[in-house]
KOLGUKOL-539124 format. One record per residue (C-alpha): z, x, y; residue in three letters; residue number from 1. Coordinates in nm, 3 decimals. Example, Ala and Ser with C-alpha at 12.3 -4.5 7.8 and 13.67 -1.06 7.14 Angstrom:
! residues 2
<r c3="0.780" c1="1.230" c2="-0.450" r="Ala" k="1"/>
<r c3="0.714" c1="1.367" c2="-0.106" r="Ser" k="2"/>
END
This chain:
! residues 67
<r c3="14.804" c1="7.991" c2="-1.615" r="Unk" k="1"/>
<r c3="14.979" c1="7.670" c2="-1.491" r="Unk" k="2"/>
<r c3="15.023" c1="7.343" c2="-1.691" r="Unk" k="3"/>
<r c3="14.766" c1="7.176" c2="-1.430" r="Unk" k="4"/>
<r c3="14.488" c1="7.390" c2="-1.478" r="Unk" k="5"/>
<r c3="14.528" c1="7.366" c2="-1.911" r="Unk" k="6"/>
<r c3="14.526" c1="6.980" c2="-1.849" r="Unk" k="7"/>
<r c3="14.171" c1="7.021" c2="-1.707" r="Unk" k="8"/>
<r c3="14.049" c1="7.239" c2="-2.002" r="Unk" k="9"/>
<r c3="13.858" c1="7.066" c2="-2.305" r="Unk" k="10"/>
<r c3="14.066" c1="7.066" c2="-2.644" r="Unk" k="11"/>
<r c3="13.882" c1="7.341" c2="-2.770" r="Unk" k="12"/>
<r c3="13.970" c1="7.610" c2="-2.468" r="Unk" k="13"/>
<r c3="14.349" c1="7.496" c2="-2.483" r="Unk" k="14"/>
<r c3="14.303" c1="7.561" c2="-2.925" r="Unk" k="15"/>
<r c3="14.133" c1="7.903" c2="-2.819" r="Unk" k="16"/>
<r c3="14.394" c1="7.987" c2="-2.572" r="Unk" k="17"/>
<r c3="14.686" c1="7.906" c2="-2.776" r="Unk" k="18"/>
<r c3="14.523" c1="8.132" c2="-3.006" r="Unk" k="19"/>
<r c3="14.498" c1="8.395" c2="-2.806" r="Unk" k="20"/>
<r c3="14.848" c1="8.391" c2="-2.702" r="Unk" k="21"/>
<r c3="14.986" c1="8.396" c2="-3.027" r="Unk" k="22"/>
<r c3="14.821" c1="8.728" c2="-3.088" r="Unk" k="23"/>
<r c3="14.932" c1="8.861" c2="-2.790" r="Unk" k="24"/>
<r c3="15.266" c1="8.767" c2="-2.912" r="Unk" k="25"/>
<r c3="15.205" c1="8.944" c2="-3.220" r="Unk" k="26"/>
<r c3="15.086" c1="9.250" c2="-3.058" r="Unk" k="27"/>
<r c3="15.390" c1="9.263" c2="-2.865" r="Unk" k="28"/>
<r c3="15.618" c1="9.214" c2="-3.156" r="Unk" k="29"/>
<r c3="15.449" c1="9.509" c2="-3.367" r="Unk" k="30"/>
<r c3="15.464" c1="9.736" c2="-3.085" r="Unk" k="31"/>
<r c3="15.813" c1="9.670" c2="-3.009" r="Unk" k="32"/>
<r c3="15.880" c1="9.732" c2="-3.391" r="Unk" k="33"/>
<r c3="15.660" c1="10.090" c2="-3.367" r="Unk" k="34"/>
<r c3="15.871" c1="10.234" c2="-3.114" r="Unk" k="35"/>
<r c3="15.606" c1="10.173" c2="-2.854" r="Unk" k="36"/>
<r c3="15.705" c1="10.110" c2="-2.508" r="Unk" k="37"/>
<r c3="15.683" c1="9.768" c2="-2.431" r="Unk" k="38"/>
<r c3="15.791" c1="9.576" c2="-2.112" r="Unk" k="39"/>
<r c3="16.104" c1="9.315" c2="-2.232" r="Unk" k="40"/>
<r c3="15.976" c1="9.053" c2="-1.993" r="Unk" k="41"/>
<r c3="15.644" c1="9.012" c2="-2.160" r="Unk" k="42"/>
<r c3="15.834" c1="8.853" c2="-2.459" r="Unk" k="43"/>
<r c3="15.946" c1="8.578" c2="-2.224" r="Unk" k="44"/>
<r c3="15.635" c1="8.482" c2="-1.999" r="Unk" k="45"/>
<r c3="15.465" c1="8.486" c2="-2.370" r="Unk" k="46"/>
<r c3="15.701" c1="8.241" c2="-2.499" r="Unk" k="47"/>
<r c3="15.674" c1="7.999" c2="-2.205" r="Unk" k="48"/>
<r c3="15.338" c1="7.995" c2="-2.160" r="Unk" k="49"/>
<r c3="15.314" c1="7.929" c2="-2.562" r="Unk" k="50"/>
<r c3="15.557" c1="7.620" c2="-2.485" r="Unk" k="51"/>
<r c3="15.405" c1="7.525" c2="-2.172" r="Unk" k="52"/>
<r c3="15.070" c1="7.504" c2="-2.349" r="Unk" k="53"/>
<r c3="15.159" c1="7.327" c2="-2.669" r="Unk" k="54"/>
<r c3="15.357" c1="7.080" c2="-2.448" r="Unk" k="55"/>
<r c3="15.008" c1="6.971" c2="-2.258" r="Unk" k="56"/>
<r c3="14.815" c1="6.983" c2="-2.573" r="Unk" k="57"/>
<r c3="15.081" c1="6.744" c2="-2.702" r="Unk" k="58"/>
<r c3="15.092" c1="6.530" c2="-2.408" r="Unk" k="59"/>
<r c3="14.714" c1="6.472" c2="-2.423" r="Unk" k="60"/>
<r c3="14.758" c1="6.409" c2="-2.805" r="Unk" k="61"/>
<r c3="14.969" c1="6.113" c2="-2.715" r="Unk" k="62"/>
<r c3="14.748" c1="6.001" c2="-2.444" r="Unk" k="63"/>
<r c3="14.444" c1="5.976" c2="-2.699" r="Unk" k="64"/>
<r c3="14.679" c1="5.781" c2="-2.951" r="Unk" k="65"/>
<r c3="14.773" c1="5.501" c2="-2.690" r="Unk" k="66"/>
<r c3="14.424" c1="5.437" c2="-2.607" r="Unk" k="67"/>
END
């Protein structure tokens, strides 16, 4: 998911979302650690879109305190 569409979530989707993608990291770290096959990019695109989310959460969080 891009940065534009997370800006047009509510805080609560972007706190489930982040959420969600932590697991998924998670998963992908315990599978990796199991022998399980696991695709190396996945660890990346995880990663970003973990930054790229926290980024826009932050961004809005500094928005709201200028107001």
């Amino acid at each position: 998911m891009s940065a534009k569409e997370w800006r047009a979530k509510p805080a609560a989707e972007q706190k489930d979302e982040l959420l969600k993608l932590r697991r998924e990291q998670f998963a992908l770290r315990m599978q990796r650690a199991t022998g399980q096959g696991v695709k190396p990019d996945q660890f990346g695109k995880v990663r970003k879109s973990i930054a790229r989310l926290k980024t826009v959460m932050r961004e809005a969080a500094i928005a709201g305190e200028k107001k």
